[in-house]
BAFI-3210 file (N, C-alpha, C; in Angstrom, 3 decimals, decimal comma, padded with zeros to 6 digits):
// residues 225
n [1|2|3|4|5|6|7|8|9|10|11|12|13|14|15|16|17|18|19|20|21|22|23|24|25|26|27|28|29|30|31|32|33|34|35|36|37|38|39|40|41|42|43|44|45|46|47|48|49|50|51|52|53|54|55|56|57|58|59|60|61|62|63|64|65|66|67|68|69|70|71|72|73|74|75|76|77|78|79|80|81|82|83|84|85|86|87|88|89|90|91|92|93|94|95|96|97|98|99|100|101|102|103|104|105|106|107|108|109|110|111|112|113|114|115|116|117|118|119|120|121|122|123|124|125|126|127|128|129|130|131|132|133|134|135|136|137|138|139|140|141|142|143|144|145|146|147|148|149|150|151|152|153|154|155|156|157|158|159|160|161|162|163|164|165|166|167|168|169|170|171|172|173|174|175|176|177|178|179|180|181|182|183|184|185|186|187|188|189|190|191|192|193|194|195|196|197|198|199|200|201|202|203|204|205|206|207|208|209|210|211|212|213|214|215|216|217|218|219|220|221|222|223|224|225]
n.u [-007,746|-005,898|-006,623|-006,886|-007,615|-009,820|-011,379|-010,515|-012,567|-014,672|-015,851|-015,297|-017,273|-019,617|-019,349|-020,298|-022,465|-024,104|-023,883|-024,060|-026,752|-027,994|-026,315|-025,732|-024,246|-021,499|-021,267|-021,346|-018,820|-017,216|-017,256|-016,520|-013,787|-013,305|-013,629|-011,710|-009,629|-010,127|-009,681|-007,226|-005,788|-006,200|-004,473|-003,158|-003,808|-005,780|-007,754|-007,471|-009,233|-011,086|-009,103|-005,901|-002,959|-000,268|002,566|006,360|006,596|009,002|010,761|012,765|012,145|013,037|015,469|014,828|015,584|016,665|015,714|014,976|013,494|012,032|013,059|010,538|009,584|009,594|006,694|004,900|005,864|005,306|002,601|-000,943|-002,352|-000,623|001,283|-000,462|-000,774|001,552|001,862|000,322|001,701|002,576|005,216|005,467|003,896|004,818|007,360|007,079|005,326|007,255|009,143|007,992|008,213|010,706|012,170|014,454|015,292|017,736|019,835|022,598|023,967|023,429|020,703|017,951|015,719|013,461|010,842|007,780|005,264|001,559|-001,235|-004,647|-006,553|-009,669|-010,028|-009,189|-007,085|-005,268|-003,832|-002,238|-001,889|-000,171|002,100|003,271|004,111|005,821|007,885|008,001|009,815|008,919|008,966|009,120|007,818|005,259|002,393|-000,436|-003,557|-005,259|-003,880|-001,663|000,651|003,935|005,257|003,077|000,760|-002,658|-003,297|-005,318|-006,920|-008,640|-007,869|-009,297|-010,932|-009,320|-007,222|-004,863|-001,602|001,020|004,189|006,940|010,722|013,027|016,087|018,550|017,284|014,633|012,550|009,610|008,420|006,858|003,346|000,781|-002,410|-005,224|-008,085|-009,638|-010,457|-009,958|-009,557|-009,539|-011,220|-011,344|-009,284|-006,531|-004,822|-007,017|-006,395|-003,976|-004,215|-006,213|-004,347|-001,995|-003,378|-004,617|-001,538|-000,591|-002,873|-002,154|000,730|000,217|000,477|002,979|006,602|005,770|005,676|008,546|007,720|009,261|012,404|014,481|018,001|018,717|016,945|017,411|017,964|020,575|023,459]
n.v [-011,727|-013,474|-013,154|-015,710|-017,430|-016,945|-017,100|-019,726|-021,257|-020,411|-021,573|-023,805|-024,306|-023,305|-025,981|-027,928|-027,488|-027,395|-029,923|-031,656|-030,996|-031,914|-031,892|-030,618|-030,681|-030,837|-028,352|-026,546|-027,458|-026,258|-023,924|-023,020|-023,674|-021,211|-019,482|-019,048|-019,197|-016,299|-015,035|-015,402|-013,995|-011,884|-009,011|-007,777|-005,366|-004,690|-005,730|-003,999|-002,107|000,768|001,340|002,988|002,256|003,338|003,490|004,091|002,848|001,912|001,602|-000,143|-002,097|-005,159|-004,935|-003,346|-003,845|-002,476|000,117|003,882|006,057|009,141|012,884|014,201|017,726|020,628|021,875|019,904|018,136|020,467|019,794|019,016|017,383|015,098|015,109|014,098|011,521|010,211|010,660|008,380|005,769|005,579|005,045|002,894|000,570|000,538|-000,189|-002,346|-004,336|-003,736|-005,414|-007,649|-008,255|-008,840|-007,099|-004,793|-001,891|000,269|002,125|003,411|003,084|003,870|003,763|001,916|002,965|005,556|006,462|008,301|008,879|010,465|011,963|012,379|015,309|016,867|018,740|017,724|016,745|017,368|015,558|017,213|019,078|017,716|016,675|019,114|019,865|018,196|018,639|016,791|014,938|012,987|010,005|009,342|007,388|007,084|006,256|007,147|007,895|007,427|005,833|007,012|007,884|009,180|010,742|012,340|013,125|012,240|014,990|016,119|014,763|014,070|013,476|011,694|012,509|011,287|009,664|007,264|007,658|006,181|007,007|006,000|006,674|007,581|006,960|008,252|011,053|013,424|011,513|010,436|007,244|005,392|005,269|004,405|004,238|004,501|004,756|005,272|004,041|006,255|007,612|011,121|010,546|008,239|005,410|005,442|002,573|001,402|002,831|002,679|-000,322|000,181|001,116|-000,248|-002,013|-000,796|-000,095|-003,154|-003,071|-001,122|-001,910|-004,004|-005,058|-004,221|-005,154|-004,650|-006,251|-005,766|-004,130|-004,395|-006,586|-007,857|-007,726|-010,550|-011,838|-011,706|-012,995|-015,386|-014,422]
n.w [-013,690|-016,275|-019,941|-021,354|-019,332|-018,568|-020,619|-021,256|-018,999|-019,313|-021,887|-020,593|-019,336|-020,677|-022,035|-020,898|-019,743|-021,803|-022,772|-020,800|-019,201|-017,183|-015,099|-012,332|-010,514|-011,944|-012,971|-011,088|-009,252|-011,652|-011,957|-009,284|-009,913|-011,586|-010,220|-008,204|-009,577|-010,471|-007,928|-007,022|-008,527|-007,968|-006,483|-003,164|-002,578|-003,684|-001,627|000,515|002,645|001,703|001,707|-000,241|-002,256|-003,358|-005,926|-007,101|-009,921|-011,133|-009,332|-007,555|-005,175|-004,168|-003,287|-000,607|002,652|004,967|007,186|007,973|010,150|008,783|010,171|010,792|008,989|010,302|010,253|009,903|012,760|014,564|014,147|015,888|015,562|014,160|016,453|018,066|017,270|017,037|019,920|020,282|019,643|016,869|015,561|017,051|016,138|013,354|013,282|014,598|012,429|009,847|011,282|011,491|008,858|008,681|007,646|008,606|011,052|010,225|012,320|012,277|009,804|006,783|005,523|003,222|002,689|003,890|006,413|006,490|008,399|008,691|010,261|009,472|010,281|011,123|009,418|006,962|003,936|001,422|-001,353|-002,819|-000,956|000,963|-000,010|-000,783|001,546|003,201|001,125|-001,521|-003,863|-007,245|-009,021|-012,579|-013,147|-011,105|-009,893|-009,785|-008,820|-011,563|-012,777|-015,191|-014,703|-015,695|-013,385|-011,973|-009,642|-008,412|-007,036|-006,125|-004,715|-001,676|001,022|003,910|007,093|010,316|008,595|008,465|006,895|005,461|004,187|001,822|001,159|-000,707|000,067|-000,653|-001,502|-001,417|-002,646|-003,208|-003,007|-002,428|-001,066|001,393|002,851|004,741|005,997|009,913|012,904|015,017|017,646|019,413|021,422|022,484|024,385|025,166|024,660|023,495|020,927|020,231|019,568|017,337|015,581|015,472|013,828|011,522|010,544|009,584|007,676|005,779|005,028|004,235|001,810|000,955|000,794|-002,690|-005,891|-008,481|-011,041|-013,506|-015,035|-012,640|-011,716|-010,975|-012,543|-015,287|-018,660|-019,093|-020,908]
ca.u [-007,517|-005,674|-007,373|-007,113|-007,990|-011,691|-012,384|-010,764|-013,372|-016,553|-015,593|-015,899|-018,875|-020,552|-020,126|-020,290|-023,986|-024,511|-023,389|-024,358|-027,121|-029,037|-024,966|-025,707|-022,263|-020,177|-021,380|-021,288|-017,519|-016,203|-017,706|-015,804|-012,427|-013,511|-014,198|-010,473|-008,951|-009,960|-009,651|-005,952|-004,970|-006,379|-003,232|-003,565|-003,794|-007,739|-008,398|-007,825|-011,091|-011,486|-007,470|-005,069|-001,317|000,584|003,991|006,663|006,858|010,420|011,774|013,389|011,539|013,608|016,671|014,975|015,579|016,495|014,724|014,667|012,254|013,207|012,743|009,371|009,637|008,896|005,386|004,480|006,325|004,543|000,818|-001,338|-002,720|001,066|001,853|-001,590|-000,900|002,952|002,022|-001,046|002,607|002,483|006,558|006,204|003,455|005,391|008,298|006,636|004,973|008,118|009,896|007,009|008,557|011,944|012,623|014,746|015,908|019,071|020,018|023,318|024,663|022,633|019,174|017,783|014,391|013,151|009,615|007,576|003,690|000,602|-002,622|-005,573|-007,215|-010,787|-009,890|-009,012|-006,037|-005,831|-002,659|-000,923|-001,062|000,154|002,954|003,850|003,622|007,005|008,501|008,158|009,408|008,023|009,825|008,417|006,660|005,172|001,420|-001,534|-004,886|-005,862|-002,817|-001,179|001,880|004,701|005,160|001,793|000,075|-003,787|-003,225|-006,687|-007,185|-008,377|-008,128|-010,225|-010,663|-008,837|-006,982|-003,452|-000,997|002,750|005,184|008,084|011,185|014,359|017,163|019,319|016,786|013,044|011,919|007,967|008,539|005,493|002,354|-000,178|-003,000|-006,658|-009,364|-009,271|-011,554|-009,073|-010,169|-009,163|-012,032|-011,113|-008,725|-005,251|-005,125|-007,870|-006,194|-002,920|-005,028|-006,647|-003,299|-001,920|-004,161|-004,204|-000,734|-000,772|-003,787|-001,202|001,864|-000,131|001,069|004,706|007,007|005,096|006,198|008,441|007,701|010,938|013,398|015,440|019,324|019,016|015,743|017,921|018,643|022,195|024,012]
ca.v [-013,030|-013,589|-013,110|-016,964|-018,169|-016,249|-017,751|-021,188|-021,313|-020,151|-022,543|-025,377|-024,059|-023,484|-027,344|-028,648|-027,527|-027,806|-031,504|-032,285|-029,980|-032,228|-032,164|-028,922|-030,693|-030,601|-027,194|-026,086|-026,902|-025,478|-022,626|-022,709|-023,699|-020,743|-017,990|-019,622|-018,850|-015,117|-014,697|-015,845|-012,706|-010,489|-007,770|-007,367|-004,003|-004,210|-005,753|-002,603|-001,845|002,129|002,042|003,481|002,043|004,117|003,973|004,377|001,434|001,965|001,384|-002,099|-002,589|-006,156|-004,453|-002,637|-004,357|-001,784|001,168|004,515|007,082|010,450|013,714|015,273|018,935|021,285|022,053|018,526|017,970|021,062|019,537|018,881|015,741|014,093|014,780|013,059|009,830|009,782|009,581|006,985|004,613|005,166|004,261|001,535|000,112|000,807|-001,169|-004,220|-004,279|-004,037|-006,602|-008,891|-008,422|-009,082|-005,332|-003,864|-000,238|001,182|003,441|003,879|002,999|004,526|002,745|001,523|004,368|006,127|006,108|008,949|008,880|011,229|011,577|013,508|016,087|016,887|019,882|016,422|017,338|016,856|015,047|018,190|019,697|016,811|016,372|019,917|019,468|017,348|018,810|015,093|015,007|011,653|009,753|009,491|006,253|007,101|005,324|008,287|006,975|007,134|005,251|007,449|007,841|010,545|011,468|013,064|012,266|012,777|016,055|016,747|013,338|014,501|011,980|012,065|012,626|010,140|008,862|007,064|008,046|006,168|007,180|005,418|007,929|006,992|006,865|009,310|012,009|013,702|011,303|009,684|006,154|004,266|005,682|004,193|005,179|003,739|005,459|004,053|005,025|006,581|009,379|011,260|010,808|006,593|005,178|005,168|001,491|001,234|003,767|002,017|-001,200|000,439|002,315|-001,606|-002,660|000,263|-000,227|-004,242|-003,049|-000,173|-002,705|-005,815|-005,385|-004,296|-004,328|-004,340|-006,839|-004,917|-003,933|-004,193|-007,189|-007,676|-008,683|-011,647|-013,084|-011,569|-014,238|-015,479|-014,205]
ca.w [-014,278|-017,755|-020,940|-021,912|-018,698|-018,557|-022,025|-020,923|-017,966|-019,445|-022,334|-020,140|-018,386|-022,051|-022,736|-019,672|-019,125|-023,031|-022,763|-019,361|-018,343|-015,822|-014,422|-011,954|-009,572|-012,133|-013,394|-010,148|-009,521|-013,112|-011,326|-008,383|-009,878|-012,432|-009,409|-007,454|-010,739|-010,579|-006,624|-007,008|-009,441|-007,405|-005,695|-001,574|-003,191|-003,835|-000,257|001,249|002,371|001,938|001,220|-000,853|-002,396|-004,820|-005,895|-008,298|-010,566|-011,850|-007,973|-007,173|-003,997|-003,687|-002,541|000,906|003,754|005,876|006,800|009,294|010,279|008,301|010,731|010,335|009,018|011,372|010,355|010,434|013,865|015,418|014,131|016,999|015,237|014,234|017,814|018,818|016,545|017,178|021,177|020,541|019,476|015,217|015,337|017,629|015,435|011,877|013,459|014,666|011,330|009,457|012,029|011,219|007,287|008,261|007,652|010,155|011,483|010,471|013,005|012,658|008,757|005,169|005,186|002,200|002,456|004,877|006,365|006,902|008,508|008,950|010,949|009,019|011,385|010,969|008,116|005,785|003,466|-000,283|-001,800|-003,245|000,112|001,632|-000,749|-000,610|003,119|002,979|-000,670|-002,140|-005,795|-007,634|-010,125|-013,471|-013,298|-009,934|-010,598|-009,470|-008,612|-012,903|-013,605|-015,939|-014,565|-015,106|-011,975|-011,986|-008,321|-008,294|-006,135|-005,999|-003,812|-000,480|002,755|004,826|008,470|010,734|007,803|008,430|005,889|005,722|003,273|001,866|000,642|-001,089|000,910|-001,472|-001,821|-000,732|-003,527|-002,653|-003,714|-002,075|-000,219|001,836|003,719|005,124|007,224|010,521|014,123|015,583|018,061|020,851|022,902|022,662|025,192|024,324|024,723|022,385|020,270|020,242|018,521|016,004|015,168|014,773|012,713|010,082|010,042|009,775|006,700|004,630|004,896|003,767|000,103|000,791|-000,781|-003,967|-006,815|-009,253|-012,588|-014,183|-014,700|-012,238|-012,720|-011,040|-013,510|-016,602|-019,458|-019,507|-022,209]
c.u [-007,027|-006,999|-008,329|-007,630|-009,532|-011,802|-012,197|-011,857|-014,904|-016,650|-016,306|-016,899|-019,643|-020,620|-020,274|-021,864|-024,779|-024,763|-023,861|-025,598|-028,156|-027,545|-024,806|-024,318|-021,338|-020,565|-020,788|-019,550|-016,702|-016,456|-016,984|-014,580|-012,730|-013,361|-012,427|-009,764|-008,457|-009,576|-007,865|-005,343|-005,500|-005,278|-004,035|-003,865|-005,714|-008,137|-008,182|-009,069|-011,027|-009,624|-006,899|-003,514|-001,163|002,096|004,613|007,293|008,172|011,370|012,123|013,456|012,070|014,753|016,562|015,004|015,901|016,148|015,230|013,991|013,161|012,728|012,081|010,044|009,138|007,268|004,416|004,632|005,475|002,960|000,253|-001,806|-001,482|001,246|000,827|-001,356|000,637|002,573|001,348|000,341|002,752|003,897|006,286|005,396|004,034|006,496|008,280|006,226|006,265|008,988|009,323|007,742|009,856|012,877|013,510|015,387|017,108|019,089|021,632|024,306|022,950|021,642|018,982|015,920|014,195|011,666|008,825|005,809|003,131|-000,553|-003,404|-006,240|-008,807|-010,990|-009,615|-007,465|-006,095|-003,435|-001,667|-000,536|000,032|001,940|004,339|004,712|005,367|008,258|008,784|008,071|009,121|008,382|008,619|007,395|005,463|003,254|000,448|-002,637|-005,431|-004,719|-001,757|000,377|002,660|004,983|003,652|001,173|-001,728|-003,922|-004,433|-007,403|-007,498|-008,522|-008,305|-010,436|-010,049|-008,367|-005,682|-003,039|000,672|003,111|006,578|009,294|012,313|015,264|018,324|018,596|015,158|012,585|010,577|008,216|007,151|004,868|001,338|-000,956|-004,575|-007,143|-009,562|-010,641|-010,951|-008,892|-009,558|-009,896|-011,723|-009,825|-007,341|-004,851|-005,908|-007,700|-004,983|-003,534|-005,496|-005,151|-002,368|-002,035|-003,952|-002,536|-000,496|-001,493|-002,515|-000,153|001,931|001,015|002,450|005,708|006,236|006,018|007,009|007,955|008,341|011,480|014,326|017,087|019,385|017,948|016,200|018,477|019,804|022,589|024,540]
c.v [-012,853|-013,669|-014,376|-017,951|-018,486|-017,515|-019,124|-021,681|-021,430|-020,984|-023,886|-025,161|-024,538|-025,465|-027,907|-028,883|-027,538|-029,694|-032,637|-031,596|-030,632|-032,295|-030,738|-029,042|-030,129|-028,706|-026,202|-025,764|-026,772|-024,156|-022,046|-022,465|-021,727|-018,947|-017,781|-018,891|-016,984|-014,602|-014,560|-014,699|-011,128|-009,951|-008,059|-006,189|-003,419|-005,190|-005,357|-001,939|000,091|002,636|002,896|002,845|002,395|003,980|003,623|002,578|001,116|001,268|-000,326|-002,178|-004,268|-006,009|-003,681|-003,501|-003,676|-000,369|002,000|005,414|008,640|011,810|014,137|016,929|019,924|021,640|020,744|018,169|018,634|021,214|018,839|016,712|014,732|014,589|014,098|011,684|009,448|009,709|008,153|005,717|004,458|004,781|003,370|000,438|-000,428|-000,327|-002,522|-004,646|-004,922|-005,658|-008,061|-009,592|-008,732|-007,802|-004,720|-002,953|-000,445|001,818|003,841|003,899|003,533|003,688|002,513|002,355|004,302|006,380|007,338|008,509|010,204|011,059|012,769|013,794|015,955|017,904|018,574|017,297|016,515|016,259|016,136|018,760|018,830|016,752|017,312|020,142|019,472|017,890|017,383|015,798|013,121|011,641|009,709|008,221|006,167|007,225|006,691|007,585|006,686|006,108|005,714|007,748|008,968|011,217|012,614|012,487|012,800|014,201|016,564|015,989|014,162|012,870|012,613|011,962|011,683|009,105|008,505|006,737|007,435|006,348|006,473|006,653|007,164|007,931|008,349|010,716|012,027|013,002|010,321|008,350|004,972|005,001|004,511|004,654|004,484|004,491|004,758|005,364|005,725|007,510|009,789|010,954|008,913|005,879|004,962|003,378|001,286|002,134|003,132|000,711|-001,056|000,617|000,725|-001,997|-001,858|000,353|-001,737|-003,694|-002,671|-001,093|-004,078|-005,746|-005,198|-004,894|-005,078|-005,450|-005,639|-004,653|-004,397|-005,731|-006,779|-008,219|-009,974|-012,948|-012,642|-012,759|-014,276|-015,306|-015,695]
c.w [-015,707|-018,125|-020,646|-020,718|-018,143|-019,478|-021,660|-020,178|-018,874|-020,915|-021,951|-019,550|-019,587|-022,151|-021,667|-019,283|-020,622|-023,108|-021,340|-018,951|-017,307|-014,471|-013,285|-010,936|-010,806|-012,542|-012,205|-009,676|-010,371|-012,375|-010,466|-008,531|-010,986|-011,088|-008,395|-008,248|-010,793|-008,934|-006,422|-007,638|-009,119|-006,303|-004,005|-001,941|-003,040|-002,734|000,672|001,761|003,082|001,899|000,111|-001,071|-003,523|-004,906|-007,196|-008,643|-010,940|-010,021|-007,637|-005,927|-003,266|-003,232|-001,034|001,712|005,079|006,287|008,182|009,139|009,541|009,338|009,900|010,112|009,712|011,644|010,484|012,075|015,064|015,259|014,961|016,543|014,732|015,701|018,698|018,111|016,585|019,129|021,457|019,736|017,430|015,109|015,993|016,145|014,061|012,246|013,929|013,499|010,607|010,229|011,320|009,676|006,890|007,558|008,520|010,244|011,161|011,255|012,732|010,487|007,760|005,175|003,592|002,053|003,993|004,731|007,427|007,670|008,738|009,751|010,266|010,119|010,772|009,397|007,288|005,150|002,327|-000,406|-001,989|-001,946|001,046|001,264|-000,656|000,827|003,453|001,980|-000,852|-003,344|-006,299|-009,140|-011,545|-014,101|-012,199|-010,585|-008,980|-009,713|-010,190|-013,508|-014,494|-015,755|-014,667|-014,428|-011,785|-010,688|-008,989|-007,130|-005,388|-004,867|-002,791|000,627|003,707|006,661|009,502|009,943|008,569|007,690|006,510|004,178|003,231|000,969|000,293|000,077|000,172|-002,249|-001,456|-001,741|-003,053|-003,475|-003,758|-001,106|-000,085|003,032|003,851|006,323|008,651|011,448|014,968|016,215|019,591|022,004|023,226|023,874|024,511|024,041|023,516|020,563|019,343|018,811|017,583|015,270|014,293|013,728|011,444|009,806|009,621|007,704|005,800|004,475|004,401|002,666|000,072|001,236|-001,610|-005,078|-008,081|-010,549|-013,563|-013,717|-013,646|-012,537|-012,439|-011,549|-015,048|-017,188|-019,631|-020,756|-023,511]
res [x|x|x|x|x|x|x|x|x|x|x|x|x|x|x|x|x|x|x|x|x|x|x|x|x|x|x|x|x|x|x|x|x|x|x|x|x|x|x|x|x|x|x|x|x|x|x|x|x|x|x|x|x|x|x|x|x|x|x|x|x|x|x|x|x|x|x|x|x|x|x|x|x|x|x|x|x|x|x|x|x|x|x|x|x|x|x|x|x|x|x|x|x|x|x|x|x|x|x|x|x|x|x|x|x|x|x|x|x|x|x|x|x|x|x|x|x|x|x|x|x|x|x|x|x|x|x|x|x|x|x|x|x|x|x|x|x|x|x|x|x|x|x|x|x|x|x|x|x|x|x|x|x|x|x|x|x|x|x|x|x|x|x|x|x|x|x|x|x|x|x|x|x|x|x|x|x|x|x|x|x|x|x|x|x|x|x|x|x|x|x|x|x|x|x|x|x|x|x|x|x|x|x|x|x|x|x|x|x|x|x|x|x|x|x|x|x|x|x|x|x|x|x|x|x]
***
């Protein structure tokens, strides 16, 4: 919530129950509009529950609209757990998702990024390996779980067992533009069917927030000369 909008609130609370205090309605809804106020400036970002969204702030996320899968690297491709969460449907999922966003596949002309995913095994896997995993380089605003920025990731991050991990990649280079990722139940011994649904959903969860509001003016909210 803004600064000025806290202090406006608890303001009118202060006289409200100074001035009124046998008044416990109205106190009650200064309270409410007061709790609306802060509920409203809260990101999809922090109702992730047990999530993760990172990405680089400098990127003008209002220009993707179309997107394709980038070929896994071989050591990814030949991991038992990406070939267990790519048959349980993780592209069909990613692309209904997207569809839902008005997103849709390039297949045949220059996309506008490319979209990688993961499935954590039971060994977990820490960010740098992850990163390395791929060779992702990461622009210099690219926002690491402390915030600090500089292309600096938290490397040290590990995710954890049955995590699902999508990646977003610029279109003109291995560059990591947007990650997400959320813990899901997601097991072999579960029915594929039932596997499929979760797989949904955790993608449905990582895709709430995107695309991401940018940072940065864009040209078409620049002041006319």
């Amino acid at each position: 919530m803004p600064a000025m909008t806290l202090l406006l609130g608890i303001s009118m609370i202060y006289k409200t129950f100074y001035y009124r205090k046998h008044s416990v309605i109205a106190l009650l809804l200064l309270l409410g509009l007061l709790l609306s106020a802060c509920s409203s400036s809260v990101t999809t970002v922090s109702s992730l529950i047990g999530g993760r969204v990172k990405y680089d702030y400098a990127q003008n996320f209002e220009s993707m609209q179309k997107y394709n899968f980038m070929p896994a690297p071989a050591a990814v491709k030949n991991n038992p757990d990406y070939q267990f969460i790519h048959s349980q449907g993780a592209t069909l999922a990613i692309e209904n998702t997207m569809a839902s966003k008005k997103i849709r596949k390039e297949r045949y002309a220059v996309p506008d990024f490319l979209v990688n995913y993961y499935f954590v095994g039971k060994k977990g896997i820490s960010v740098g390996q992850l990163n390395k995993l791929y060779g992702y380089n990461l622009g210099l605003t690219w926002d690491d779980e402390y915030g600090t920025g500089k292309g600096i990731a938290n490397t040290s991050h590990i995710f954890s067992e049955a995590t699902f991990i999508v990646d977003l990649i610029s279109s003109d280079g291995n560059r990591l533009i947007w990650r997400g990722s959320v813990p899901t139940s997601i097991d072999r011994d579960n029915s594929e069917d039932e596997n499929r649904k979760l797989l949904h959903k955790a993608v449905d969860v990582i895709l709430d927030s995107f695309p991401p509001e940018n940072y940065f003016k864009s040209l078409k909210d620049a002041a006319p000369l």
